[in-house]
C-alpha positions in Angstrom: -124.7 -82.1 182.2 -126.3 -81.5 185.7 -123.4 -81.5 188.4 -123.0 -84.3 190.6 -123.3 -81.7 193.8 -126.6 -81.2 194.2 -128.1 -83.7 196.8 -130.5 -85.3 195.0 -127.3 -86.4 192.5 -125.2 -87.5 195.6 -128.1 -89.6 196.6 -128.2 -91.2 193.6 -124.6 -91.9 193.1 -124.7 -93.2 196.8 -127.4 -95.8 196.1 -126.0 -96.8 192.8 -122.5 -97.0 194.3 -123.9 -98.9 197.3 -125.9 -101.6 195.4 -122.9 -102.2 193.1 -120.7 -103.3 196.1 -119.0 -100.2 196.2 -120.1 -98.2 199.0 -116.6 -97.8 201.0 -115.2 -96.9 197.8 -117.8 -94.3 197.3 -117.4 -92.6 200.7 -113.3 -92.0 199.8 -114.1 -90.7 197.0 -116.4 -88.2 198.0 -114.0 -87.4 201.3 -111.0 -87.1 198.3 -109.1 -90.3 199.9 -106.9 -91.7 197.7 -108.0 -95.1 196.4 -105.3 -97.6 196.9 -104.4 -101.2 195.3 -107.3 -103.3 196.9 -110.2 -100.2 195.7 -108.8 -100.2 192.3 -108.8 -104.1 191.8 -112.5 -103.8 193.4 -113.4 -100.9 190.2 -112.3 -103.7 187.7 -114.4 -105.9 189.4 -117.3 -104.4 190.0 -120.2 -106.3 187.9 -121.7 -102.7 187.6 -119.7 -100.4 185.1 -121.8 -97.6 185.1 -121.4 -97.4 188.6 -118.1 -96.7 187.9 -118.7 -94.6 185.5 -120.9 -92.0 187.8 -117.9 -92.4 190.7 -115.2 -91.4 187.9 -117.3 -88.3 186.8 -118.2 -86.9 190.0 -114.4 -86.7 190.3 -114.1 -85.3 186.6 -116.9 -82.5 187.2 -115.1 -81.9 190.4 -112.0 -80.5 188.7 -113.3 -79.8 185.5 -117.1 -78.7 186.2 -118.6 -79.2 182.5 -115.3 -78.1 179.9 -113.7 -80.4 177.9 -110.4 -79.8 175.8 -109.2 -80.2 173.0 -106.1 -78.7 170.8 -105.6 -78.2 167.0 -102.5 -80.6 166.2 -101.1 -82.5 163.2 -99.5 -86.0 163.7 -96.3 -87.0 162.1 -95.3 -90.5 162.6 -91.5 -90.0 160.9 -90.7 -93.8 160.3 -92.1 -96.8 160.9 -89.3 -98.9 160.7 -88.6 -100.7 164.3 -86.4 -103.5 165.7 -88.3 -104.1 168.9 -91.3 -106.5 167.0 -93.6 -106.3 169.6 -96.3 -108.2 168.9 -99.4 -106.1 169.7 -98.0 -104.0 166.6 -99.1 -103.3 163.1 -97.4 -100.5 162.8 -93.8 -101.9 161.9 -91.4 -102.4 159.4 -88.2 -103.7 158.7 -85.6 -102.1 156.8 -86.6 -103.3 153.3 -89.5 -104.6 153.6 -92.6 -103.4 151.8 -94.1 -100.2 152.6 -91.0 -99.3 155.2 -90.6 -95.3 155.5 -88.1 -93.0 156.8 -88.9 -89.4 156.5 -86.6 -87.1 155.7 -86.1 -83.6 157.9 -87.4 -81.8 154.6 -90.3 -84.1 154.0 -91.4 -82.9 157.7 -90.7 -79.6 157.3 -92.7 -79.9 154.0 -95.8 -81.9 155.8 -96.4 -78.8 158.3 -95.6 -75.9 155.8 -98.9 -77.9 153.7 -100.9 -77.2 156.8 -99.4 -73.9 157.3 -103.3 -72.1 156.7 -104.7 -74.2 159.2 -104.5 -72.8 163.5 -102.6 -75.6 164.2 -100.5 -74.9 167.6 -99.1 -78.3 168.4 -97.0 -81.1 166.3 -96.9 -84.6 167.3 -93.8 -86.8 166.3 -93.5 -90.4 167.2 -92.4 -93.5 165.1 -90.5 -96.8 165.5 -87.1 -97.5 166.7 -84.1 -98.1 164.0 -81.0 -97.9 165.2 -79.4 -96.5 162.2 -80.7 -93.2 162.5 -78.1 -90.9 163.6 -78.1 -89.0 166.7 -78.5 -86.0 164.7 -81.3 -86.9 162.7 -83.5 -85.9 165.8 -82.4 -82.9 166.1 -82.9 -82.1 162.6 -86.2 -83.1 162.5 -87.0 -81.1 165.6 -85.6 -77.9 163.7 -87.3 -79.0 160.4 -90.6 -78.3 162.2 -89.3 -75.4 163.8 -88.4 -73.8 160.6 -91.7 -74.7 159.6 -93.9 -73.2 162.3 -91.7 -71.4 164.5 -94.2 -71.0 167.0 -95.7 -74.8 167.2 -95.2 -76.4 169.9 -93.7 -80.3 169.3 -94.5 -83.0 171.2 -92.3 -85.4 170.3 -90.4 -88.6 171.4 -91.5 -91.4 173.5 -89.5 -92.7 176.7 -88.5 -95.9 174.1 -87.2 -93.3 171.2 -85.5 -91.1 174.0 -83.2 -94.1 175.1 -82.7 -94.7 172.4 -81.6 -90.9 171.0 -79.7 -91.1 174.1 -77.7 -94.8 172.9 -76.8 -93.1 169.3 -75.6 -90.2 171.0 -73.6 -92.1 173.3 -74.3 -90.0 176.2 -76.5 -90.1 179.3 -79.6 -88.8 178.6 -79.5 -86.0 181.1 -77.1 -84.9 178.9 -78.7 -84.8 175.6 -82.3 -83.6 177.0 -81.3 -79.7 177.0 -79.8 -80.0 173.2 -83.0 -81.8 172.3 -84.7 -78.7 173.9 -82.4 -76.6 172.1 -83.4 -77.8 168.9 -87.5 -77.6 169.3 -88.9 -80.4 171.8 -91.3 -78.7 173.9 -92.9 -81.7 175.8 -92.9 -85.4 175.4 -96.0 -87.5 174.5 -96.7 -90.8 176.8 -96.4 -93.7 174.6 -94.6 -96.8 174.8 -95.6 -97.8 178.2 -97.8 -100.8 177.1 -98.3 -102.3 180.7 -95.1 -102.5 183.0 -95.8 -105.8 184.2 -92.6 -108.1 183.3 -94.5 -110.9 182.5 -97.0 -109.4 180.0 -93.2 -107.4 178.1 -92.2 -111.0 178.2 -94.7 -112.4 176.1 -95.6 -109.0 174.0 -92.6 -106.8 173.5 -89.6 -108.4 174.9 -87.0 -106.4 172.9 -88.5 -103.0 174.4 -87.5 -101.9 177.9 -89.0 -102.3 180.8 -91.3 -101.0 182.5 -89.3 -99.6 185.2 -86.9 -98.2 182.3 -89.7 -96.2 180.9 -90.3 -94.4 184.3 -86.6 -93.9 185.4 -86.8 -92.1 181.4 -89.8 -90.2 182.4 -88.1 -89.1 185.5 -85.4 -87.6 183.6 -87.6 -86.0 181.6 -89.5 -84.2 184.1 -86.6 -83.5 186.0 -85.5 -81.8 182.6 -88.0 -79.4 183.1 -90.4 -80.8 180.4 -93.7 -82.3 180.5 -95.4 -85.4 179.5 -98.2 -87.8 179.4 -98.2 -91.5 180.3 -100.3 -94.3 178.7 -101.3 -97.8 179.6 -101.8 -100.3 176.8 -105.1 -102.3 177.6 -107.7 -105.0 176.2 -104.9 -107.6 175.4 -103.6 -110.2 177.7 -103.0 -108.2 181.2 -104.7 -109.0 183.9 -106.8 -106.7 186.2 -103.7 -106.9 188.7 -101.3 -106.0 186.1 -103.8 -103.1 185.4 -103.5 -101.9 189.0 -99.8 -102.1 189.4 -99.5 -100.0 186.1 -101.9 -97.1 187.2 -99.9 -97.3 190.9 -96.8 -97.0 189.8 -97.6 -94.2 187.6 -99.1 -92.1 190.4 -95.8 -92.8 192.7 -93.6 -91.3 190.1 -96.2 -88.3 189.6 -96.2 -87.9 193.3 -92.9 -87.3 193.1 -92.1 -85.3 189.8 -95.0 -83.9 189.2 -94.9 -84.0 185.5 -97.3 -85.8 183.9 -100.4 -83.6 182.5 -102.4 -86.1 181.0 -103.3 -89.8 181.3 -104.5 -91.6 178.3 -105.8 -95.3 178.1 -105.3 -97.0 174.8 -107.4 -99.4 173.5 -105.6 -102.6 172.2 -106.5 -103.1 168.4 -105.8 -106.7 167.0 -105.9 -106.6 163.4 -103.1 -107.0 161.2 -101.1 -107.8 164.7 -99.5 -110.8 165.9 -102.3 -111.1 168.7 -105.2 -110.6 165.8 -106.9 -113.9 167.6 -107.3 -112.0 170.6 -110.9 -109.9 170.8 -109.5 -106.3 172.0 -111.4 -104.5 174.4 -115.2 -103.7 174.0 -116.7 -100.0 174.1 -117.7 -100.8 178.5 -114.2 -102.4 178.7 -112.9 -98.8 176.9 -115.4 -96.6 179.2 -114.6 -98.6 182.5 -110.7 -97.9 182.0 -111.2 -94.4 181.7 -113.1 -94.1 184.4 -110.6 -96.6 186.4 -107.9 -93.9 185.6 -109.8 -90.9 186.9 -110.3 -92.4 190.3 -107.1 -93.8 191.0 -104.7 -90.7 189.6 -105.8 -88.3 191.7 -102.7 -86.8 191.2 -102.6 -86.2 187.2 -104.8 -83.6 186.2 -106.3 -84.6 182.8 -108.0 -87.8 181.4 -107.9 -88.0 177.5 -110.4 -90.0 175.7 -108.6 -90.2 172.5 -110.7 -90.5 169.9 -108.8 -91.6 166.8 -109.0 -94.8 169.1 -112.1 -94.9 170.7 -114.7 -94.0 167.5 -116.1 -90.2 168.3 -119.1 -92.1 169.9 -117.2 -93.9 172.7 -115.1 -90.6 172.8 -118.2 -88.1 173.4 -120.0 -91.1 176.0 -115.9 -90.8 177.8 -116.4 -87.3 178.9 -119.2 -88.5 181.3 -117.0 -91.2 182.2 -114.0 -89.2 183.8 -112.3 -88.2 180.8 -112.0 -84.4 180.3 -110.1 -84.4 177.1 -110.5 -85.4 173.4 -107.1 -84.9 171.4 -106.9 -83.1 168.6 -107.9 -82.4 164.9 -105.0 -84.9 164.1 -103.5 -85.3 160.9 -102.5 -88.3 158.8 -102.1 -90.6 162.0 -100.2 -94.2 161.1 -100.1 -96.4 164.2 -103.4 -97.2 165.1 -104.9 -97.1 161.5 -102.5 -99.7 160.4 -103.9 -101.7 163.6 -107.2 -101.3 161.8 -108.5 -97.7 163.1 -112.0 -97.0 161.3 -112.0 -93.6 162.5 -111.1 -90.7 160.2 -107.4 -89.7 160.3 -108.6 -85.8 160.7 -111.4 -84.1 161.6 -112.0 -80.0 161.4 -111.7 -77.8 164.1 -115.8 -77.2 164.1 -116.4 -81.0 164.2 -114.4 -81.6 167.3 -116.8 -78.2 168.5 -119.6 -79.7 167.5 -118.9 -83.3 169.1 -118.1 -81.9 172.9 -121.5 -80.0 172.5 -123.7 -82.8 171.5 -121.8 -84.4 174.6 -123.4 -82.0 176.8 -119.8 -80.4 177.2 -118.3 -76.9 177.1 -115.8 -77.1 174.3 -112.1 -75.2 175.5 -109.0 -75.2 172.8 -106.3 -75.4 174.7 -102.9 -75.2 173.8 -100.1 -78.2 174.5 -99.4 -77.3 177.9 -103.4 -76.2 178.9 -103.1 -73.2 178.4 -106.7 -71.4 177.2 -106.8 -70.5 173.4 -110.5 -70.3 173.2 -113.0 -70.9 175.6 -116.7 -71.2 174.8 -117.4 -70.2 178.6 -117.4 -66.8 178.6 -116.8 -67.2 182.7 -113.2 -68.9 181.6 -109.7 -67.3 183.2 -108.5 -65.3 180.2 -107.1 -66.5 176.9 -103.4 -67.9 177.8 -104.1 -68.7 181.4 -103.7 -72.2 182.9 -106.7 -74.5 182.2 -108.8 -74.3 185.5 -108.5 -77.7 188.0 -111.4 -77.2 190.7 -110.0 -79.6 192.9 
């Protein structure tokens, strides 16, 4: 990729930006003004993608020049049973009912020791919500994979499993965070946001907290000392506005915290769902929300096209459209497979290489917290320093 610096580029992105309607949008961004409200409603708008797409990466190869990360991780979705029926979801069960799983803190423990010749530095442990899991149970399965890989970091809980860890322990969950820590949880992945708009939990997930629940969570968590990434559910029936208010809110509380890492847009899938009749988004819908996310979070570091999601195609096109981050290898992921996912549920370490290169990328393994494993710039800070961010 040739950086969007040189004049000739910034001429470019000018008259494209200018011809799309965007031309006072264009000039914050290249000043680094924040975007507000009213610019991010106009990105939705605009009847040109792509020049939203060559705004989004000038700001990605601003902070990240050419790199783009990726981790070696393994997936472990522990149950799929869930009270909350929300109806964008294929991924639930009830108790009983046919092909309903609860794994048990050996089975996990078992399920990383099978991977236990392969680099893999990070575990990933999400599921559904059943209240009859004891308060305990979490912490067991946080020591299962300790016991496991003593030195993996695990990402685990959602804001919407946290509550409710924090409910079955019958505590605040300021209180339970640091024997959660205790037990293994290194960081917390950013699900279960969907869109915070109360109208769109209304009609979708009405058992599941709100919106503003989910941040107050998140602030808890941060002020725990542990980081996390934050989502945003898209291609179902939000609205642009409900879009905005999602991405604005989400920069507030990082304003404030500081915690998030990484932002990652995920693509709606219908099948097997309760909202199958609805289309899902398309690959420029998919692209332009990426993008969307890099110019209006200035304040979060990292944009993760997540390719288990996206197809490797959309995924590799992403990091030209402000992401700066693909996932991971990924192991034996449930949720958005069951939601009819067509992509493979792993891929090798060498794949994932090869995929950033034929993007036109420098390919960085990074550990959970971006931290440098392996670099293929040789010019890269040292193994085990802080990924760089330019701007």
């Amino acid at each position: 990729m040739i950086p969007l610096d040189a004049p000739h580029d910034l001429d470019r992105l000018r008259a494209r930006a200018r011809a799309a309607g965007l031309e006072a949008i264009a000039k914050k961004v290249l000043a680094r003004e924040r975007l507000d409200a009213a610019d991010a409603l106009e990105l939705y708008r605009c009847p040109d993608p792509y020049a939203v797409g060559m705004l989004a990466n000038h700001v990605r190869e601003r902070m990240h020049g050419d790199l783009a990360y990726f981790n070696v991780n393994q997936h472990i979705n522990y149950t799929n049973v869930c009270n909350k029926l929300c109806r964008f979801c294929a991924f639930q069960r009830l108790p009983g009912q046919e092909g309903a799983y609860i794994f048990s803190p050996e089975q996990i423990e078992q399920k990383l020791r099978d991977t236990a010749d392969e680099p893999v530095t990070e575990v990933h442990m999400v599921a559904g919500i059943y209240p009859r899991l004891p308060y305990e149970y979490y912490l067991d399965i946080l020591r299962a994979a300790k016991r496991a890989r003593p030195d993996i970091h695990v990402k685990a809980f959602t804001m919407i499993e946290l509550m409710q860890i924090a409910r079955r322990a019958k505590r605040p969950l300021p209180e339970v965070l640091p024997e959660l820590i205790e037990a293994g949880l290194g960081s917390c992945p950013g699900g279960g946001a969907e869109v915070f708009a109360d109208r769109v939990q209304a009609e979708g997930y009405h058992l599941k907290n709100t919106g503003q629940q989910w941040l107050d969570t998140a602030r808890q968590v941060h002020e725990a000392g542990l980081r996390s990434n934050c989502t945003m559910l898209h291609g179902h029936i939000e609205t642009p506005e409900e879009r905005v208010d999602h991405l604005t809110r989400l920069r507030a509380l990082q304003d404030e915290t500081g915690g998030f890492q990484t932002y990652i847009p995920l693509s709606f899938h219908p099948d097997n769902t309760e909202w199958s009749h609805l289309p899902g988004p398309t690959a420029l819908d998919e692209l332009r929300e990426i993008a969307v996310g890099r110019l209006v979070l200035d304040n979060i570091p990292h944009i993760k096209a997540y390719w288990i999601m996206l197809t490797i195609p959309i995924a590799q096109l992403a990091l030209s459209w402000g992401a700066d981050d693909v996932d991971g290898t990924v192991v034996e992921e449930r949720i958005y497979h069951d939601a009819g996912a067509t992509t493979p549920q792993r891929v090798a370490r060498q794949e994932l290489l090869t995929w950033i290169r034929e993007a036109g990328r420098i390919p960085v393994e990074r550990d959970t917290l971006y931290n440098v494993i392996w670099s293929a710039n040789e010019e890269l800070a040292p193994v085990g320093a802080a990924a760089p961010v330019l701007s």
